[in-house]
C-alpha positions in Angstrom: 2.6 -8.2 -33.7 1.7 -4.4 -33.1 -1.6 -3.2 -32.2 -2.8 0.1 -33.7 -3.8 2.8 -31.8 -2.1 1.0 -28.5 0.6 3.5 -26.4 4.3 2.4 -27.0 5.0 3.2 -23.5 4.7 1.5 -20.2 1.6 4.0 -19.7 -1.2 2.1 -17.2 -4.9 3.2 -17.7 -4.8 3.7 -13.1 -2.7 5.4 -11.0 -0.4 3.2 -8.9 -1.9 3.6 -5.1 -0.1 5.8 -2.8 2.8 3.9 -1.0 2.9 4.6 3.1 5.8 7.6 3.3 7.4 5.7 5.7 7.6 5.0 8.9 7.2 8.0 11.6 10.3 8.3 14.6 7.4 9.5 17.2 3.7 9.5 17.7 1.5 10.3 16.5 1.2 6.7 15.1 -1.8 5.8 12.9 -4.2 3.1 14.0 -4.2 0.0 11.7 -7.3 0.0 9.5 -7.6 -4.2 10.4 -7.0 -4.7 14.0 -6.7 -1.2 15.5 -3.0 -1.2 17.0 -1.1 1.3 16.3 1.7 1.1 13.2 4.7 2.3 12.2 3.2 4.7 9.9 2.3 8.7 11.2 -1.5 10.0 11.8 -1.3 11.9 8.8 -0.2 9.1 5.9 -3.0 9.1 3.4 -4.3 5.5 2.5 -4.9 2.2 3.8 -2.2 1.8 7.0 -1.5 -1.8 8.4 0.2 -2.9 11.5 3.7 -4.9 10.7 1.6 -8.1 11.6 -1.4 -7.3 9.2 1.0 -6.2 6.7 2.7 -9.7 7.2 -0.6 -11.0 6.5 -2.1 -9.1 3.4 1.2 -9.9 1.5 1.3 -13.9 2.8 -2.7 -13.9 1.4 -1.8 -11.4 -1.8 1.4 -13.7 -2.5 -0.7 -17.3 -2.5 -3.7 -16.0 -4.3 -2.5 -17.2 -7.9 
């Protein structure tokens, strides 16, 4: 059934968040936003920067909320 006036396209209405670049071979290491340690992840990624536990964590709680 098509919809008029609906985009063909895989389009999304949001902008996808901004993934972590990566993880950083030297400090400065950015302080998790939960628990304070430090991550994997340099001072100057942009967005919401979890440890590897609370990363762990947010996708064990993301993965059973259904």
């Amino acid at each position: 059934m098509d919809e008029v006036g609906v985009p063909s396209g895989t389009e999304s209405y949001c902008a996808a968040p901004a993934a972590p670049a990566g993880a950083v071979p030297g400090p400065p290491y950015a302080d998790c936003v939960e628990c304070g340690e430090p991550t994997e992840y340099g001072s100057a990624t942009p967005g919401r920067v979890l440890c590897p536990v609370c990363e762990w964590q947010d996708a064990q709680r993301s993965a059973c909320s259904g």
